[in-house]
N, CA, C and O of each residue as an XYZ file, in Angstrom:
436
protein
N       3.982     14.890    -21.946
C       3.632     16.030    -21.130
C       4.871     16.931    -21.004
O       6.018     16.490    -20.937
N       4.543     18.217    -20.980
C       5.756     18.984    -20.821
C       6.109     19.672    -19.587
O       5.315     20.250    -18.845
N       7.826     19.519    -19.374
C       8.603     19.658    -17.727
C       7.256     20.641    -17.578
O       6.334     19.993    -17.082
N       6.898     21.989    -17.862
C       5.887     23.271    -17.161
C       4.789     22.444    -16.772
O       4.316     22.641    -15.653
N       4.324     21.596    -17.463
C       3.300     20.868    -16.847
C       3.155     19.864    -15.560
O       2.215     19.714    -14.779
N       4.782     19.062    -15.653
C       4.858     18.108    -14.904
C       4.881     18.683    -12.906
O       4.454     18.210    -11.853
N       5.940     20.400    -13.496
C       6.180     20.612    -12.356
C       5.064     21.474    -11.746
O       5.210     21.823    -10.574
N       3.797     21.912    -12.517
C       2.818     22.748    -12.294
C       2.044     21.188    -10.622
O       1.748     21.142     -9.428
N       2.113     20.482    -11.631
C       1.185     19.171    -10.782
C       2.010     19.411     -9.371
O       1.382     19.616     -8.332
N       3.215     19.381     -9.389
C       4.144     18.739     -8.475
C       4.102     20.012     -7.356
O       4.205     19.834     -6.143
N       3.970     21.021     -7.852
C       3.884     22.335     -6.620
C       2.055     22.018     -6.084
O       1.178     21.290     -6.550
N       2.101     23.046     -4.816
C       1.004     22.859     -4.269
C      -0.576     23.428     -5.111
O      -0.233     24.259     -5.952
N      -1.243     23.346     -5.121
C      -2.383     23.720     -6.116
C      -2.838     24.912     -6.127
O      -3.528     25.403     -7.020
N      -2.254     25.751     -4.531
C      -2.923     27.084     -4.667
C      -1.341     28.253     -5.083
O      -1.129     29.407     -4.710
N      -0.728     27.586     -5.726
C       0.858     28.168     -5.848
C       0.365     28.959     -7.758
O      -0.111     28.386     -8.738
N       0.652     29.995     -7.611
C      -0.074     30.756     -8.466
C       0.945     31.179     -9.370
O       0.682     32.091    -10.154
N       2.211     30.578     -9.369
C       3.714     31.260    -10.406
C       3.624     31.173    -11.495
O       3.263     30.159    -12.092
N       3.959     32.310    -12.022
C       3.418     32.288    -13.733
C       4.459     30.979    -13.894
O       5.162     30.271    -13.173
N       3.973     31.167    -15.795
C       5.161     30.043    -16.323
C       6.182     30.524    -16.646
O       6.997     29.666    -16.984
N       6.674     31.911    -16.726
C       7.673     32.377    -16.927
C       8.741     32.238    -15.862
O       9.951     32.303    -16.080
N       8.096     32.016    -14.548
C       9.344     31.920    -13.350
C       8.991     30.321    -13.744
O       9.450     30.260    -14.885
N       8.667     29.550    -13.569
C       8.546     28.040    -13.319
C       9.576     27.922    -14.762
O      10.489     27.139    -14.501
N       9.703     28.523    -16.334
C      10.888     27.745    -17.086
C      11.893     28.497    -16.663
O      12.933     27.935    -17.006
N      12.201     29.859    -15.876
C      13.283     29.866    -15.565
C      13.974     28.803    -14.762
O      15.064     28.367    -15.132
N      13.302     28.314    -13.533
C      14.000     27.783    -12.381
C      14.146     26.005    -13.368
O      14.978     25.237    -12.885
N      13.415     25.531    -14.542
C      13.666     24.540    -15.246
C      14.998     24.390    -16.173
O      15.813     23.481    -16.334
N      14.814     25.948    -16.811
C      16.087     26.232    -17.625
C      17.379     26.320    -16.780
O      18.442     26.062    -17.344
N      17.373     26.715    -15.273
C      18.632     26.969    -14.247
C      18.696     25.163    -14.651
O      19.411     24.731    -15.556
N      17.960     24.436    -13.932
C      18.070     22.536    -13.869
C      18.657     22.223    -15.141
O      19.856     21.948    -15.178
N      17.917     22.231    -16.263
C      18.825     22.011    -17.570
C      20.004     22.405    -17.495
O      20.845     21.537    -17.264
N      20.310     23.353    -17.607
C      21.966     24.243    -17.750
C      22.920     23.124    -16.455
O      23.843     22.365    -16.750
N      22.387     23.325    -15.158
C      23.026     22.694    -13.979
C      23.719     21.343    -15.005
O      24.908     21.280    -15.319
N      22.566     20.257    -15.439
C      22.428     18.925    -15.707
C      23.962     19.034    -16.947
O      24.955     18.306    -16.941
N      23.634     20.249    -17.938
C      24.297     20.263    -19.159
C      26.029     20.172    -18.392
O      26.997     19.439    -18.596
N      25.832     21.016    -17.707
C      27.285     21.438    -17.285
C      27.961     20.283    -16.602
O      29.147     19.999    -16.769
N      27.207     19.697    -15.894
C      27.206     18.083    -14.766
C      27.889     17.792    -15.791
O      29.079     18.105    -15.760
N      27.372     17.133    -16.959
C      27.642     16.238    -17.995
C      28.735     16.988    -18.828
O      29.620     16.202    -19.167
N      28.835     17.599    -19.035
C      29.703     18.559    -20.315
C      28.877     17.930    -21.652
O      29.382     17.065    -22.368
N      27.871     18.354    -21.822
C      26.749     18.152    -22.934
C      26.179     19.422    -23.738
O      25.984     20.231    -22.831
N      25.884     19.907    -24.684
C      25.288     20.624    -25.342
C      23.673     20.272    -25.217
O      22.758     21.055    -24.963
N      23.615     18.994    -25.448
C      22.100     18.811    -25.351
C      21.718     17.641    -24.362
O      22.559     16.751    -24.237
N      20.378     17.530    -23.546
C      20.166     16.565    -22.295
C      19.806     14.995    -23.300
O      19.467     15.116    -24.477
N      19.908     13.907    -22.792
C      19.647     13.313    -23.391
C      18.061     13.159    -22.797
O      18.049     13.294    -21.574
N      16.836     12.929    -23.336
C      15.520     13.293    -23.094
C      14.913     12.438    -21.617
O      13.979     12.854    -20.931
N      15.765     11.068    -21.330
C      15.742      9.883    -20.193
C      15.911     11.586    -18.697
O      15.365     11.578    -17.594
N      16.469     12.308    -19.052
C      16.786     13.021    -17.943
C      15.593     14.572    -17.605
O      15.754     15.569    -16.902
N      14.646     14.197    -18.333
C      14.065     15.978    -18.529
C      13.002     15.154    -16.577
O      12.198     15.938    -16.073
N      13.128     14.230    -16.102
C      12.368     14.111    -14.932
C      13.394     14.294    -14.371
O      12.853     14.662    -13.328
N      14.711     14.377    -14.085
C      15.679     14.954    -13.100
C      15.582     16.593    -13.286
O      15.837     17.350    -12.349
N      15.243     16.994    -14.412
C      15.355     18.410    -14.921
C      14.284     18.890    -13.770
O      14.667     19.843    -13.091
N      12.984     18.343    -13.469
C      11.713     18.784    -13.089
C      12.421     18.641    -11.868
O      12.628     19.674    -11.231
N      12.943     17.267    -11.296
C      13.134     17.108     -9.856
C      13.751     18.542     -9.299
O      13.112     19.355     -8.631
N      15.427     18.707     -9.806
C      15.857     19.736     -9.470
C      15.229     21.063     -9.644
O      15.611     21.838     -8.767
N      14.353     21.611    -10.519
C      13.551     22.639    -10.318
C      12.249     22.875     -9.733
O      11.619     23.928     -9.830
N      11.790     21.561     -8.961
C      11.248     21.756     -8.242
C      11.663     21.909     -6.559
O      11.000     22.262     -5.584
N      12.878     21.530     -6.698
C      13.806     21.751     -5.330
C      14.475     22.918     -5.516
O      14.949     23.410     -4.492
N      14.638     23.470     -6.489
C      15.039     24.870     -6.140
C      13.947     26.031     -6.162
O      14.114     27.133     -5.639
N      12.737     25.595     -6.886
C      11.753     26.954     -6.545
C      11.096     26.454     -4.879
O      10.569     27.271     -4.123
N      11.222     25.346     -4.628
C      11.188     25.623     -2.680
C      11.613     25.737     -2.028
O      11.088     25.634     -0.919
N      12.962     26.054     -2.197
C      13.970     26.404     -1.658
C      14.381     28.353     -1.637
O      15.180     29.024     -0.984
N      13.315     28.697     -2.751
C      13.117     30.122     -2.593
C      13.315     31.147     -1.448
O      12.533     31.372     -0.525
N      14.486     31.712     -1.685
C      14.106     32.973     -0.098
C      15.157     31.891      0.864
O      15.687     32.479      1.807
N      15.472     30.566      0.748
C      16.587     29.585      1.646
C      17.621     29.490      1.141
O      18.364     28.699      1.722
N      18.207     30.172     -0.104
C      19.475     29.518     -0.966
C      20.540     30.213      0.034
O      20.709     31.235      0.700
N      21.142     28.988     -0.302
C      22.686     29.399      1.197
C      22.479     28.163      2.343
O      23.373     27.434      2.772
N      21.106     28.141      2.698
C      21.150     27.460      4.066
C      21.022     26.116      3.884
O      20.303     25.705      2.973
N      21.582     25.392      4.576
C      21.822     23.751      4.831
C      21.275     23.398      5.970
O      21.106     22.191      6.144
N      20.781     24.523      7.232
C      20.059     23.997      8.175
C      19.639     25.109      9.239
O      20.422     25.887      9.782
N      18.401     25.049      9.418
C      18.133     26.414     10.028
C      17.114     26.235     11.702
O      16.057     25.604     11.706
N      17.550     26.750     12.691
C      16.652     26.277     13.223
C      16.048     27.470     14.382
O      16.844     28.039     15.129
N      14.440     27.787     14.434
C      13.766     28.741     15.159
C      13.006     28.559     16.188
O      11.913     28.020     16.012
N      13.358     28.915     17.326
C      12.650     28.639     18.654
C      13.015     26.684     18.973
O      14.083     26.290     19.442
N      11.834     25.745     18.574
C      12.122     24.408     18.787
C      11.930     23.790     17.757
O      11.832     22.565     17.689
N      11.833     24.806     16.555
C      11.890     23.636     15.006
C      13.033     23.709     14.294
O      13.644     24.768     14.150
N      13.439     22.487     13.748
C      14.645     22.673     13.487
C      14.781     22.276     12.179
O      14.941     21.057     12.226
N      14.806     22.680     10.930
C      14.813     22.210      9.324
C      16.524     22.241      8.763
O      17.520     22.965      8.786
N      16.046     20.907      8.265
C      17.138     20.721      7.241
C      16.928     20.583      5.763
O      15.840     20.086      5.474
N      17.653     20.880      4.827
C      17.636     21.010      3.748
C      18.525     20.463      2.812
O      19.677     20.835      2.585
N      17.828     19.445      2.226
C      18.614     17.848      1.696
C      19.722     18.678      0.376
O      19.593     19.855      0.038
N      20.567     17.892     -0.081
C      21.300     18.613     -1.120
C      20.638     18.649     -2.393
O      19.750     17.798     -2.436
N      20.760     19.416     -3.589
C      20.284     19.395     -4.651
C      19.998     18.547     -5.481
O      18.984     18.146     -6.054
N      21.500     18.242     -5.452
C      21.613     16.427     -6.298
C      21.711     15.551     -5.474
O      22.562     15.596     -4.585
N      21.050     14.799     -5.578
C      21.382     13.419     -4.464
C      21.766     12.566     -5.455
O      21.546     12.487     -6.664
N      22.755     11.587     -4.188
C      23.058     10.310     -4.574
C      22.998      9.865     -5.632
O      23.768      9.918     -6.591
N      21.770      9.262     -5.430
C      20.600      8.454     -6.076
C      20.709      9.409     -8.128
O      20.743      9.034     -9.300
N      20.716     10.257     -7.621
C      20.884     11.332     -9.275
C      22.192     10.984    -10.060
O      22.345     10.435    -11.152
N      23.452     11.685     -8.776
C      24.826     11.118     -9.096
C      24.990      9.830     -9.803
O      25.597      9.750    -10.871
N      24.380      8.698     -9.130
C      24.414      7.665     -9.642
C      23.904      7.158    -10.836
O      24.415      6.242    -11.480
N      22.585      7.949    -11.207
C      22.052      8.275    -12.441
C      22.604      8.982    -13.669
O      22.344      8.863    -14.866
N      23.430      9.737    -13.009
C      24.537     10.544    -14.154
C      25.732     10.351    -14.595
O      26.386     10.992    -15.417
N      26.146      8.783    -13.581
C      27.082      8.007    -14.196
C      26.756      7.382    -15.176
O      27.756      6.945    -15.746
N      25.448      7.009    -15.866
C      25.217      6.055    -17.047
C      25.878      6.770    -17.783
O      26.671      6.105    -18.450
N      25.946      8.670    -18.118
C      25.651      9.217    -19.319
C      27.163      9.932    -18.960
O      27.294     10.795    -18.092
N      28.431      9.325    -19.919
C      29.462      9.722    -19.941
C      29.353     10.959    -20.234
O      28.358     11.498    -20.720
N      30.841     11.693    -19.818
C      30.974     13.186    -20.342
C      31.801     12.980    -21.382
O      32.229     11.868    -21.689
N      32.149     14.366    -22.162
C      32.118     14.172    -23.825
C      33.973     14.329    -22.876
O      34.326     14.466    -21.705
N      34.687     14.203    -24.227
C      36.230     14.619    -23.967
C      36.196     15.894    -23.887
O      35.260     16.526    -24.375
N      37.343     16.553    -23.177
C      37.906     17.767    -22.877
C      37.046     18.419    -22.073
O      37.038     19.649    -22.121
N      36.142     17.707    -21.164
C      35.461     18.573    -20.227
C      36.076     18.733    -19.125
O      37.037     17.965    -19.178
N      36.090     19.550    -17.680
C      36.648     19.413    -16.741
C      36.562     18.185    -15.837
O      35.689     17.323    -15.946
N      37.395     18.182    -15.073
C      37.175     16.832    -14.264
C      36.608     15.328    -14.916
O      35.981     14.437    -14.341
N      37.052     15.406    -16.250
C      35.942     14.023    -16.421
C      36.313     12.998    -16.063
O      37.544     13.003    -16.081
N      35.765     11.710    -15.600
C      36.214     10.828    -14.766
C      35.751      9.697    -16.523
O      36.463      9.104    -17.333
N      34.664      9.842    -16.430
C      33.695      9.107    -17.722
C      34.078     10.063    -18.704
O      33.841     11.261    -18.548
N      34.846      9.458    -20.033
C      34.569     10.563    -20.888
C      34.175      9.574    -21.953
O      34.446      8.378    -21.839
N      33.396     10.181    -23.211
C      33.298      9.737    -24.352
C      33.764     10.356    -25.434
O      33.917     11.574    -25.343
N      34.173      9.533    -26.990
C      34.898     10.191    -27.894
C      34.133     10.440    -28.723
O      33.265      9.687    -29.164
N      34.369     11.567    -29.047
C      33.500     12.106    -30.100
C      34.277     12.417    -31.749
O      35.379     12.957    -31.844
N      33.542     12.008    -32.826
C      34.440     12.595    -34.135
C      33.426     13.699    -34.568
O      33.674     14.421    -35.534
């Protein structure tokens, strides 16, 4: 099945966004993931983190900036992009040499 499809399910049913905004906010997640890693290409184990994060950033629409907002007696918070749980997932997949910060690197010929 493809990420446009996975994340079509995952939004609410009467959410009407073409597919042209839904692979942008997928292609922002890819690029994010590429750069995480210092990768040219995702390895394919990750295209459901790709969906996760673009589905947390197209609901987050119209909120980017805020970490916690609160009106009259409701009070919302807004979890971080990557969690943990991801981080920890993106330690399997070393970064290549000469990327910034790499903690994990792998050698490449």
């Amino acid at each position: 099945m493809r990420n446009i499809d996975i994340m079509r399910i995952l939004l609410p049913p009467d959410d009407d966004s073409s597919d042209m905004k839904l692979e942008i906010f997928l292609n922002k997640a890819e690029n994010m993931l590429l750069d995480w890693l210092g990768r040219d290409t995702l390895p394919e184990r990750l295209n459901d983190m790709v969906v996760q994060i673009a589905v947390t950033m197209y609901n987050r629409l119209g909120n980017e900036g805020e970490t916690r907002r609160t009106e009259n007696d409701i009070s919302v918070s807004f979890s971080e992009l990557v969690t943990d749980d991801m981080i920890r997932r993106l330690k399997n997949y070393p970064r290549k040499v000469g990327t910034i910060n790499a903690e994990n690197t792998e050698q490449t010929s």
